[in-house]
Backbone as CSV, one residue per row, in Angstrom:
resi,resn,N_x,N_y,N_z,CA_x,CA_y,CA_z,C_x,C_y,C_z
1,UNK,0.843,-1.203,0.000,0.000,0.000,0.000,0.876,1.251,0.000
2,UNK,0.414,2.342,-0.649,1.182,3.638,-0.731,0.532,4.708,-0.564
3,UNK,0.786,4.750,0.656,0.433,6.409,1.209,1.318,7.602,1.884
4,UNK,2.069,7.278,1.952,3.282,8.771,1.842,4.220,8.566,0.496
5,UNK,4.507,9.693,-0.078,4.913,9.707,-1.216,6.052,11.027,-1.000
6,UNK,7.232,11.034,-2.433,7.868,12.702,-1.857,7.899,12.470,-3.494
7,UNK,7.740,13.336,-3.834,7.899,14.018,-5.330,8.942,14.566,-5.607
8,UNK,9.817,14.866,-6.683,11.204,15.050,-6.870,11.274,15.973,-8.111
9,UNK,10.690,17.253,-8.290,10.323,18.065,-9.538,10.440,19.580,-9.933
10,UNK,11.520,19.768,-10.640,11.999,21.005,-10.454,11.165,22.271,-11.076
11,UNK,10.079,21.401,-12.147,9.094,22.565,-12.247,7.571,22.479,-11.510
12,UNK,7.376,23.831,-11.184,6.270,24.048,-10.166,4.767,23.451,-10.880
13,UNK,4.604,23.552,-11.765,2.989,23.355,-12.407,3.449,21.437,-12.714
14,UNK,4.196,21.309,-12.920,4.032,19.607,-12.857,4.060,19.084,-10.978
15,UNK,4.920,19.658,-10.819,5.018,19.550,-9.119,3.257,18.877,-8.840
16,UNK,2.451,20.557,-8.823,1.761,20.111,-8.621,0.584,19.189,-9.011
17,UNK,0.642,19.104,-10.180,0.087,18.478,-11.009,-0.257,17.042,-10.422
18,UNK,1.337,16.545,-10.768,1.285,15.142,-9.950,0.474,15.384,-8.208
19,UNK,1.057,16.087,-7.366,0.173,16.234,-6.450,-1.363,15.987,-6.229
20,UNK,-1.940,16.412,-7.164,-3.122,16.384,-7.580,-3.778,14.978,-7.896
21,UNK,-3.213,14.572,-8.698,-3.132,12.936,-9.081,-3.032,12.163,-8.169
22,UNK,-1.977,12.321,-7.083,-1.790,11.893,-5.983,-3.047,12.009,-5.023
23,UNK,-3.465,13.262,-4.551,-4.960,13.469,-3.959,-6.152,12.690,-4.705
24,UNK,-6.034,12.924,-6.111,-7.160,11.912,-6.421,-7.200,10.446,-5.998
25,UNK,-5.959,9.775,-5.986,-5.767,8.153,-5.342,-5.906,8.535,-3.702
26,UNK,-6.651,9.255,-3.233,-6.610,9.204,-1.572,-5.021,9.321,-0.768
27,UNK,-3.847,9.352,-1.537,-2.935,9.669,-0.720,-2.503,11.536,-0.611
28,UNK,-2.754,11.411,0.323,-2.376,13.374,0.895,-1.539,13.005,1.734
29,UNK,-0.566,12.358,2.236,0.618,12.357,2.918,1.892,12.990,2.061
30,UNK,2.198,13.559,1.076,2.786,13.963,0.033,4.431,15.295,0.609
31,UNK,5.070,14.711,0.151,6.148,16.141,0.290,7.078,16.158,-1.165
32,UNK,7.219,16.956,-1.129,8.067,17.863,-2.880,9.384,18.309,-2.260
33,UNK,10.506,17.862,-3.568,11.817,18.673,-3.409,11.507,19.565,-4.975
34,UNK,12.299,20.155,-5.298,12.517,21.337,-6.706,14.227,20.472,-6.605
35,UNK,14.913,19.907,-5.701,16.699,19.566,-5.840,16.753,18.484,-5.597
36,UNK,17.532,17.798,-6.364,18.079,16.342,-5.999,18.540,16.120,-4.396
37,UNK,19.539,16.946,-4.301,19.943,16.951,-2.884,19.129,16.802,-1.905
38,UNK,18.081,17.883,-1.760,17.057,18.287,-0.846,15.817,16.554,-0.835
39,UNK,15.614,16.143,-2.389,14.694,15.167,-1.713,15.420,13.861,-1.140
40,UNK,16.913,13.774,-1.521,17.348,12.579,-1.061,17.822,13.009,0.692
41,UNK,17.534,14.467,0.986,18.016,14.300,2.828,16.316,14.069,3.421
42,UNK,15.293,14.598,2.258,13.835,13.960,3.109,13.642,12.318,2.937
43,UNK,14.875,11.997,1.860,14.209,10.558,2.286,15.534,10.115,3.616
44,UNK,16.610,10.513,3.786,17.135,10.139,4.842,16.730,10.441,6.356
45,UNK,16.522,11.415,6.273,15.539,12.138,7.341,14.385,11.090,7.923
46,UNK,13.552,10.591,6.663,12.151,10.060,6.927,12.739,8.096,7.577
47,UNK,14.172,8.023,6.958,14.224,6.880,7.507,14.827,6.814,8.779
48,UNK,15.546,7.678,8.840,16.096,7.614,10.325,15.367,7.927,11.730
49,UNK,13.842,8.441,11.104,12.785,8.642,12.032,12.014,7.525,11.895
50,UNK,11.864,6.861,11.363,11.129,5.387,11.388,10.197,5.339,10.887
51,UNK,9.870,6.599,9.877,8.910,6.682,8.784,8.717,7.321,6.944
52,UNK,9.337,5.692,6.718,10.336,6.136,5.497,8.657,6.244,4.369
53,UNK,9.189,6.674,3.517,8.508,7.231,2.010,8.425,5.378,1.314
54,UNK,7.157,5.824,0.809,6.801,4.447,0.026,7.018,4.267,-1.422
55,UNK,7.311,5.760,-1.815,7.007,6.330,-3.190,7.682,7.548,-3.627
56,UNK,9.168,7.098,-4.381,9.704,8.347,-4.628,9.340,8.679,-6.235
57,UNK,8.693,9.236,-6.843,8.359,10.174,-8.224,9.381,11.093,-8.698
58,UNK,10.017,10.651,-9.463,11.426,11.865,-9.829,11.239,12.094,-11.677
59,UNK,11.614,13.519,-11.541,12.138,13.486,-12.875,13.582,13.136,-13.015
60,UNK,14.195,13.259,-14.604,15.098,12.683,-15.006,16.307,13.986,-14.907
61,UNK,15.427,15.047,-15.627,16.255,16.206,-15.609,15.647,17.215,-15.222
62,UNK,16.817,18.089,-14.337,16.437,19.092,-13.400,17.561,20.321,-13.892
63,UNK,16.914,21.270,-14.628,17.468,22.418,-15.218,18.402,23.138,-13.764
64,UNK,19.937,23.570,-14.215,20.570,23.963,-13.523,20.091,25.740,-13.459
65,UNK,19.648,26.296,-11.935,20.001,27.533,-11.775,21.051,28.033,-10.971
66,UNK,22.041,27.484,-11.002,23.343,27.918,-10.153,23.294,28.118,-8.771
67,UNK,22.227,26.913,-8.355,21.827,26.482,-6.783,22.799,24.745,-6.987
68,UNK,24.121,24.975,-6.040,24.992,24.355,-6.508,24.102,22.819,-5.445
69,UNK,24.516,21.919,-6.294,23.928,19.849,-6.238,24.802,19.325,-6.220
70,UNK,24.787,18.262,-5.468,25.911,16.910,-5.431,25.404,16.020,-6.357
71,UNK,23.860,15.914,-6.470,23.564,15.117,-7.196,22.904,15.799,-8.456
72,UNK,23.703,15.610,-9.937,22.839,16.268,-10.818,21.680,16.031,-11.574
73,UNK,21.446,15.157,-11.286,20.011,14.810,-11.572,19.068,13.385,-10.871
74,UNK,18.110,12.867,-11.747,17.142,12.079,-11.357,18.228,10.545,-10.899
75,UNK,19.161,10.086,-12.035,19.479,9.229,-11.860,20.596,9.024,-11.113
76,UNK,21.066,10.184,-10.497,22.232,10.065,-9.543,21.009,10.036,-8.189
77,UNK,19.942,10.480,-8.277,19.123,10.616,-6.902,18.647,8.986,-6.991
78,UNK,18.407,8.599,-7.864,17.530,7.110,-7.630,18.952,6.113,-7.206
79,UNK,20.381,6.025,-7.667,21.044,5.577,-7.179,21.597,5.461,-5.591
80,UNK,21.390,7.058,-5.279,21.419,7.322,-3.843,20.721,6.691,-2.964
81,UNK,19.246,7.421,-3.284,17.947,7.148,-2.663,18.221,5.016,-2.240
82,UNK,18.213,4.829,-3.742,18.689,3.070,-3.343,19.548,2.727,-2.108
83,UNK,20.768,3.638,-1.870,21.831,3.434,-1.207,21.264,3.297,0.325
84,UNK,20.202,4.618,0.272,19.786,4.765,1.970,18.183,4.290,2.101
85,UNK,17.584,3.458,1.155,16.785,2.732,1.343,16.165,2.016,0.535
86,UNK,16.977,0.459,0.426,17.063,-0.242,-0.756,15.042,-0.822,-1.477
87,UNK,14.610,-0.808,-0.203,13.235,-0.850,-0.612,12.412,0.165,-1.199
88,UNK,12.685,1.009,-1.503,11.764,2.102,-1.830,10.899,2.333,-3.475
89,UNK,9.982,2.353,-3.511,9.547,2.260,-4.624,9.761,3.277,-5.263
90,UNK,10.498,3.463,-6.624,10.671,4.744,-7.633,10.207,4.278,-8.351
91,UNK,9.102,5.199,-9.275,8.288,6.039,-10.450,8.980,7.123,-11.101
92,UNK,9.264,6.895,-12.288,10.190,7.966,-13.041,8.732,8.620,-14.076
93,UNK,8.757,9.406,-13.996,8.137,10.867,-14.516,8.659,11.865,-15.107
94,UNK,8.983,11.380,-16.636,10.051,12.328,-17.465,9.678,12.843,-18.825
95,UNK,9.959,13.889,-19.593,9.691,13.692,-20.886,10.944,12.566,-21.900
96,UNK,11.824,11.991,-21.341,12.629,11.105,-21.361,12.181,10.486,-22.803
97,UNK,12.006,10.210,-24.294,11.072,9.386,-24.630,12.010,7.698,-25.670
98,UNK,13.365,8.206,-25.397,14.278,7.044,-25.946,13.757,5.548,-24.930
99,UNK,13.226,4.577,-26.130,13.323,3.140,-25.328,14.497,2.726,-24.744
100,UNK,15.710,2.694,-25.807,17.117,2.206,-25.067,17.346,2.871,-24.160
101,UNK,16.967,4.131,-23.530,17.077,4.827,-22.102,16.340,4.436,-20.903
102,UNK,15.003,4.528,-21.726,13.967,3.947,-20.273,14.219,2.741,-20.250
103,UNK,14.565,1.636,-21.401,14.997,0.078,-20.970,15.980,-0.021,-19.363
104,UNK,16.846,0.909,-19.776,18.424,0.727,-19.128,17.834,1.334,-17.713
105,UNK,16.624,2.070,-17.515,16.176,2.334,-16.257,15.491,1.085,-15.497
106,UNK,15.405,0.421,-16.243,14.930,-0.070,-15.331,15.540,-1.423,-15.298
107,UNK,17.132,-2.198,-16.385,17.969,-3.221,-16.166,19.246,-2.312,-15.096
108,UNK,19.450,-1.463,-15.187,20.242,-0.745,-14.385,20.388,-0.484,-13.100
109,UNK,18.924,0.687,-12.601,18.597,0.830,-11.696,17.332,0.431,-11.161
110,UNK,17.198,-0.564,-11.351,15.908,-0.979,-11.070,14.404,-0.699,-10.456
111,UNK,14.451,0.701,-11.932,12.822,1.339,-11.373,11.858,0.584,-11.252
112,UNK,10.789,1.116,-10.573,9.540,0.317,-10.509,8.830,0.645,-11.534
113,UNK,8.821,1.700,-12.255,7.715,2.359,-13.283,8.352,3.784,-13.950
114,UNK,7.963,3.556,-14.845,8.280,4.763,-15.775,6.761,5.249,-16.899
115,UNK,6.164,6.840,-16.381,5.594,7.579,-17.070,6.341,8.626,-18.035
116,UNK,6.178,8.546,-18.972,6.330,9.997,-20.266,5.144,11.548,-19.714
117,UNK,5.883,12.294,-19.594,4.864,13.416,-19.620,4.675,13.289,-20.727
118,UNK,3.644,13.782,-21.371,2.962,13.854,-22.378,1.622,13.801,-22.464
119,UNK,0.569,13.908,-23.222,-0.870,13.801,-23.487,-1.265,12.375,-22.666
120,UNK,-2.506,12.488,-21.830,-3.108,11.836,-20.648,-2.021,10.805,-19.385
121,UNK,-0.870,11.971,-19.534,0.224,11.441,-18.092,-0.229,11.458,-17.082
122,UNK,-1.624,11.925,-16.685,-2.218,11.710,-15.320,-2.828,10.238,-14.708
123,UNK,-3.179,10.206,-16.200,-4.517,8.522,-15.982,-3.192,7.362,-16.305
124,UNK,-1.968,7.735,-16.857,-1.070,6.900,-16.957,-0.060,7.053,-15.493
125,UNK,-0.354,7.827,-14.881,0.402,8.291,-13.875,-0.393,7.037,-12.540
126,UNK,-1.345,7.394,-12.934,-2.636,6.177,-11.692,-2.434,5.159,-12.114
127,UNK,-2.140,4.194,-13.436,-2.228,2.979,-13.768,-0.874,2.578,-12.839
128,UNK,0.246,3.652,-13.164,1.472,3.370,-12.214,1.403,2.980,-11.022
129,UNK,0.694,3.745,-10.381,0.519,3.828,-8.658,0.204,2.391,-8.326
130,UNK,-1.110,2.649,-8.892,-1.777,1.284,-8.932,-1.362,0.035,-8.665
131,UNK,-0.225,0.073,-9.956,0.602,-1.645,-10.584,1.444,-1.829,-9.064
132,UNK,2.392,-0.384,-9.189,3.308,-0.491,-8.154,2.755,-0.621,-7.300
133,UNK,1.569,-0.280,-6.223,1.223,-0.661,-5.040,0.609,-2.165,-4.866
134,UNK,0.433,-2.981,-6.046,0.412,-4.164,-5.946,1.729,-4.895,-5.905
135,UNK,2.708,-4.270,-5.912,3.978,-4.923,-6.084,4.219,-5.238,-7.615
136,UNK,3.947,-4.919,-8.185,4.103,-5.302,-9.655,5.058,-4.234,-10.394
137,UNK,5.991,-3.899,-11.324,6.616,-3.364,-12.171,5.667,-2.780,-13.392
138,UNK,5.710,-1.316,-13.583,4.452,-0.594,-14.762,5.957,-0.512,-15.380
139,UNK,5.578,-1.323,-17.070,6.115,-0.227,-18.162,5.192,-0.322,-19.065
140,UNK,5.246,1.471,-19.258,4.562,1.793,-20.170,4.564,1.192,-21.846
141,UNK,3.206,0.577,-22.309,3.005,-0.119,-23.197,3.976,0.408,-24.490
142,UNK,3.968,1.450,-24.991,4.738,1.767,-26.276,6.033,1.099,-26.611
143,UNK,6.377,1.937,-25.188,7.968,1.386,-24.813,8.377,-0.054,-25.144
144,UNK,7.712,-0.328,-24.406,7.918,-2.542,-24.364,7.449,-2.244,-26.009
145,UNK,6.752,-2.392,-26.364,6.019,-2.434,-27.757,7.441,-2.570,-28.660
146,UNK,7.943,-1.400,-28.422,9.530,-0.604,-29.339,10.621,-1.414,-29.357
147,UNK,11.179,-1.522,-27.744,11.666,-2.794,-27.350,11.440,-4.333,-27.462
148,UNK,10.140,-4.420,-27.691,10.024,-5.579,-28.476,10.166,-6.278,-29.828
149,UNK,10.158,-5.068,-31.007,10.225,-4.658,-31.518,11.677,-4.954,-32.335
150,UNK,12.531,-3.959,-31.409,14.319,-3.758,-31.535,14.566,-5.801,-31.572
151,UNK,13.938,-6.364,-30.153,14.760,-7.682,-30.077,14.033,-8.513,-31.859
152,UNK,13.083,-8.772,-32.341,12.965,-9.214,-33.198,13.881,-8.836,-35.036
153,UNK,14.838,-8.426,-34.670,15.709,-8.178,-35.872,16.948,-7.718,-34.853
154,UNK,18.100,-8.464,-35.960,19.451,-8.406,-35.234,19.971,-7.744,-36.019
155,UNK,20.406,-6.289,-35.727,21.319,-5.186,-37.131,22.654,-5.920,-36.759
156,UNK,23.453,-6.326,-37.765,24.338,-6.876,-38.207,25.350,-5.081,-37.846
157,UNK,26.660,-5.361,-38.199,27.551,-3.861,-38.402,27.536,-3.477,-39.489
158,UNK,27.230,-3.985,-40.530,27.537,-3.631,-42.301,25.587,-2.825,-42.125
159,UNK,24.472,-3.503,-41.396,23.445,-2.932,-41.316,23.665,-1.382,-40.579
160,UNK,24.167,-1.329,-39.849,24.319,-0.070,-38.819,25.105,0.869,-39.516
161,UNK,26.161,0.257,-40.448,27.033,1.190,-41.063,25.973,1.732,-42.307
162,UNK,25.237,1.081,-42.755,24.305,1.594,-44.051,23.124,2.635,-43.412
163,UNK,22.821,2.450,-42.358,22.006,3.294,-41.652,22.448,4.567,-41.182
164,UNK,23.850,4.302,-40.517,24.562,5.767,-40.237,24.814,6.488,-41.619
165,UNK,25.015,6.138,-42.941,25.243,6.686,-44.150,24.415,7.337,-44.192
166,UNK,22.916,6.574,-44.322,21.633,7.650,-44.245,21.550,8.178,-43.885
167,UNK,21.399,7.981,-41.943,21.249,9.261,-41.046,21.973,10.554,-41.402
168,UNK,23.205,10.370,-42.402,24.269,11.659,-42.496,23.968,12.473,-43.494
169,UNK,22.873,11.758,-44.336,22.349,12.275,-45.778,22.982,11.791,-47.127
170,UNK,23.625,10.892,-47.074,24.516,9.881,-48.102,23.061,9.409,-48.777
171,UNK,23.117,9.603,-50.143,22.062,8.827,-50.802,22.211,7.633,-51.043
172,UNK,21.509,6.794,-51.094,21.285,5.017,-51.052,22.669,4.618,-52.359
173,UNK,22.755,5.309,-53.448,22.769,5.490,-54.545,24.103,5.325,-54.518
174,UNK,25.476,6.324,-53.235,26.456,6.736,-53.067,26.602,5.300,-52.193
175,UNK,26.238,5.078,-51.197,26.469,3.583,-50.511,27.851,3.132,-50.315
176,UNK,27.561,2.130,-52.138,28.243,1.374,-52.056,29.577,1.775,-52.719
177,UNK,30.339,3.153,-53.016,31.082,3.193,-53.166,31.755,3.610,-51.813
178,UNK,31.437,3.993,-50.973,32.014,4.168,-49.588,32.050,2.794,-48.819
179,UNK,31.195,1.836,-49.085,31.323,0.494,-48.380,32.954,-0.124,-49.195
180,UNK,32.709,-0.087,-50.394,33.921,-0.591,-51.516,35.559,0.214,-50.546
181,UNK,35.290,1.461,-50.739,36.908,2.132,-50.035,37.188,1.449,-48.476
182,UNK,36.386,1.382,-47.187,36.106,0.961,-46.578,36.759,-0.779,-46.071
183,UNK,36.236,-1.239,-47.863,36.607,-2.718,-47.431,35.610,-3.479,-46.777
184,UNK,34.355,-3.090,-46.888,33.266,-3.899,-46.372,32.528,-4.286,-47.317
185,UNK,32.267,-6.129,-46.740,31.058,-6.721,-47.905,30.156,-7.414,-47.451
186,UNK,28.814,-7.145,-48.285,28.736,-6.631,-49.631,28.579,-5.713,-49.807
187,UNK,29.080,-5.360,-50.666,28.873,-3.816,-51.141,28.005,-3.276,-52.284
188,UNK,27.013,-3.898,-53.252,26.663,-3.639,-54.343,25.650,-3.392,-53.516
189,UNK,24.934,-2.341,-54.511,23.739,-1.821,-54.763,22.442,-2.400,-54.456
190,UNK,22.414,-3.883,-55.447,21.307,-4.664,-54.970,21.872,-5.313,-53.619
191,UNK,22.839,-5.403,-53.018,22.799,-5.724,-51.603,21.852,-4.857,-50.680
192,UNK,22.587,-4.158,-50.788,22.306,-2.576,-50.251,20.572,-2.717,-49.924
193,UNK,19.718,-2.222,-51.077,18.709,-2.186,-51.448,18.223,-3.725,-50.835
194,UNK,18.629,-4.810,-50.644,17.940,-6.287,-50.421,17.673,-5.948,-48.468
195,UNK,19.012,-5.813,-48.032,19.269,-5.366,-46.420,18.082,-4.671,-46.050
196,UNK,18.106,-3.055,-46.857,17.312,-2.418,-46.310,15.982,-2.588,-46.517
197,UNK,15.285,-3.580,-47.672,14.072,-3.992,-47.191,13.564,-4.831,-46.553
198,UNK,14.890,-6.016,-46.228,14.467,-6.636,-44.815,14.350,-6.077,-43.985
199,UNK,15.347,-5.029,-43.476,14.957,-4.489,-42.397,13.468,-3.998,-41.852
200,UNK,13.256,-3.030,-43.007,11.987,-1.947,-43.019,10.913,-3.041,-42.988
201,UNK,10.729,-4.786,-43.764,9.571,-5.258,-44.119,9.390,-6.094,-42.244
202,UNK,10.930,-6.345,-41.650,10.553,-7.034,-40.238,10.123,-5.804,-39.513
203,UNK,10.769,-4.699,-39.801,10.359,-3.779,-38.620,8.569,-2.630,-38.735
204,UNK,8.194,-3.380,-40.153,7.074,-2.527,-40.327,7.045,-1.307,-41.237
205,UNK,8.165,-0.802,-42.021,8.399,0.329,-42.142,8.277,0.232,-43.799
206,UNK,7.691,1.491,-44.212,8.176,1.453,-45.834,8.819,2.769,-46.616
207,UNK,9.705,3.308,-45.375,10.753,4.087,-46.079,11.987,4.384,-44.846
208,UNK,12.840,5.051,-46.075,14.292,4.809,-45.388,14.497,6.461,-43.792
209,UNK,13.719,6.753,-44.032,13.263,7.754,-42.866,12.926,7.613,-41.493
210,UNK,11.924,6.457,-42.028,11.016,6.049,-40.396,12.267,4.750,-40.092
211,UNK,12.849,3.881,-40.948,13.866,3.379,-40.165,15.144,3.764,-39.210
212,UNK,15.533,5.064,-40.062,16.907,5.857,-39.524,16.278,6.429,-38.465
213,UNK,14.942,7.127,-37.950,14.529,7.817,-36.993,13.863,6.476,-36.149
214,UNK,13.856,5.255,-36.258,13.478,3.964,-35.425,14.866,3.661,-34.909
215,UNK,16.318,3.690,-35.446,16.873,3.495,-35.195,17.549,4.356,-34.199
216,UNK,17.376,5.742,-34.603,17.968,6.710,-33.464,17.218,6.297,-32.275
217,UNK,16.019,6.160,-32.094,15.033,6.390,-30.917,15.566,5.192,-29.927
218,UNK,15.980,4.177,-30.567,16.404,3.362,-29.728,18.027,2.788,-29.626
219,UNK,18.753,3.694,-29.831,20.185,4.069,-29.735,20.810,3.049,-30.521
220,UNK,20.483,2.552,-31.751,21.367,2.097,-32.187,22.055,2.559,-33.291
221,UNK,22.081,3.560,-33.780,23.195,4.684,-34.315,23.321,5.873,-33.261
């Protein structure tokens, strides 16, 4: 069950926002930092009094105003926070929207849940609470979707190298004379052209755009 919570949010209208969200699920036990620093001494504080936080909510990034931090952001606080109380449930609340990022949040540091601000982050914000107060792990559906996605096709390096060409603005056309200097094979044209519609036909895609921008999103160029 989760009813004290501390929020971790350096802008004021999301601050409260989530707050709000929070009051709608019946928990009003609630406290806010705007600094990394500041919410990781309320969660030391709350444990050394014998009434630790059930629910830490952080963003990822916290704009510097030359209010000097030990910790510079979300993920140096969730590492901490771990340090001085390995049970604690974290909810990440970010505009964050790379899969290979939010993946690594949660093989890394082992969040409990991750929301996107974005269009209806409130009612996705409650499905969180929710999962997590059953003990369960929320990731948000897209994400897994993307990541599921990435594992069903294996980019080879001769694939990644034809993709970074694109991403740079190299026309399909130019390719394979840069693969040829290089020393990488295959290098012809109809290779070229065969690769990239496997790729695009496993991953769904039918142009060389939505692959290079599928590929950025999930860090593999």
């Amino acid at each position: 069950m989760i009813t004290k919570v501390l929020i971790a949010e350096d802008h004021e209208s999301a601050n409260i926002s989530v707050q709000k969200t929070l009051e709608e699920l019946a928990i009003t036990n609630i406290a806010y930092a705007y600094y990394c620093d500041d919410a990781l001494n309320k969660i030391m504080q709350a444990v050394n009094a014998g009434s630790s936080f059930d629910l830490l909510i952080t963003d990822l990034y916290f704009e510097p105003d030359g209010h000097k931090q030990a910790l510079a952001g979300g993920i140096d606080l969730i590492a901490a926070a771990r340090k001085v109380q390995p049970d604690l449930n974290i909810l990440v609340f970010s505009a964050e929207n790379r899969p290979t990022a939010i993946d690594q949040l949660y093989s890394n540091l082992e969040i409990d849940g991750f929301v996107r601000k974005a269009r209806h982050d409130a009612r996705e914000l409650k499905e969180a609470i929710h999962e997590i107060a059953r003990r369960r792990r929320y990731f948000p559906r897209h994400v897994r979707q993307l990541v599921d996605k990435k594992n069903t096709y294996s980019f080879s390096d001769v694939d990644i190298t034809i993709i970074k060409l694109l991403a740079q603005g190299m026309l399909q056309k130019d390719i394979p004379v840069y693969l040829q200097r290089k020393g990488i094979t295959p290098s012809g044209l109809s290779s070229i052209e065969k690769k990239l519609s496997q790729m695009k036909s496993v991953l769904g895609f039918t142009k060389n755009e939505q692959l290079v921008a599928y590929c950025k999103d999930i860090g593999a160029i």
